[in-house]
C-alpha positions, 0 to 999 in steps of 0.5 A: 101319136107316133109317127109311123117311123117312130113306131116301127123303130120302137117295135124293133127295139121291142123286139131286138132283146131275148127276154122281151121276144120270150115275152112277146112268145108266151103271151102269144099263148094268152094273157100272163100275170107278170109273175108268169112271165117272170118265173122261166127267166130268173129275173127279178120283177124289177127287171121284169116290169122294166121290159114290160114297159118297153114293151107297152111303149112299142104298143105291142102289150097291154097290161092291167092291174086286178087286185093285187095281180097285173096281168098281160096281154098281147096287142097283135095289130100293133105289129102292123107297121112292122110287118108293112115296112118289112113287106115293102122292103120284100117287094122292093128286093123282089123287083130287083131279083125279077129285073136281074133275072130277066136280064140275064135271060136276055143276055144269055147266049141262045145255046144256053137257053135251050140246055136249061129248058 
C-alpha cells in the first residue's frame, strides 16, 4: 500500500495531463468503454490504454474486461488524499490571511477605522 504522500503525488500527476483530465470529465458522467474515451481525442488506443494506466495506478479509475470490451469507470474516493492535502493548505493560507487581517486592524490609525465602518 502507498503512503499517503506517494498517493497524492500520483493523483497530481494523474491529473496534471489534458487527456487524462478529459478522461477523468467524461467518466465523471458514467462508465465508458476505452473507445469511448478514445473517439473525441484522436488518439490511438495504444496511447489511450497508456493513460489509462496512469490513471488506475493513481486509483482514480477501474476498469474491467467483458467480452471483448473494457469498460471504465471513476473511483471518486480515490480523490480524498487529494482534496485532504489541498484542504490543509486552504486552512494554513486562511490562518495567515486571519492573522494579517487582524493586525492591520490593530495597527490602523483610529481616524482610519471609524471612515471604514
Amino acid at each position: 500500500m502507498l503512503n499517503h504522500q506517494a498517493l497524492v503525488t500520483l493523483l497530481f500527476q494523474a491529473l496534471a495531463d489534458p487527456t487524462r483530465r478529459q478522461f477523468v470529465e467524461r467518466l465523471s458522467i458514467g462508465p465508458a468503454s476505452v473507445s469511448e474515451l478514445a473517439q473525441p481525442t484522436g488518439l490511438t488506443l495504444p496511447a489511450v490504454m497508456q493513460h489509462l494506466q496512469i490513471l488506475e495506478a493513481s486509483g482514480l479509475v477501474r476498469s474491467e474486461k467483458s467480452g471483448r470490451v473494457r469498460m471504465c469507470q471513476l473511483q471518486l474516493q480515490a480523490l480524498a488524499p487529494a482534496e485532504e492535502w489541498i484542504g490543509a493548505r486552504r486552512a494554513n493560507w486562511q490562518h495567515h490571511f486571519d492573522r494579517l487581517d487582524a493586525y492591520l486592524a490593530e495597527t490602523q490609525p483610529d481616524d482610519e477605522k471609524g471612515s471604514q465602518e
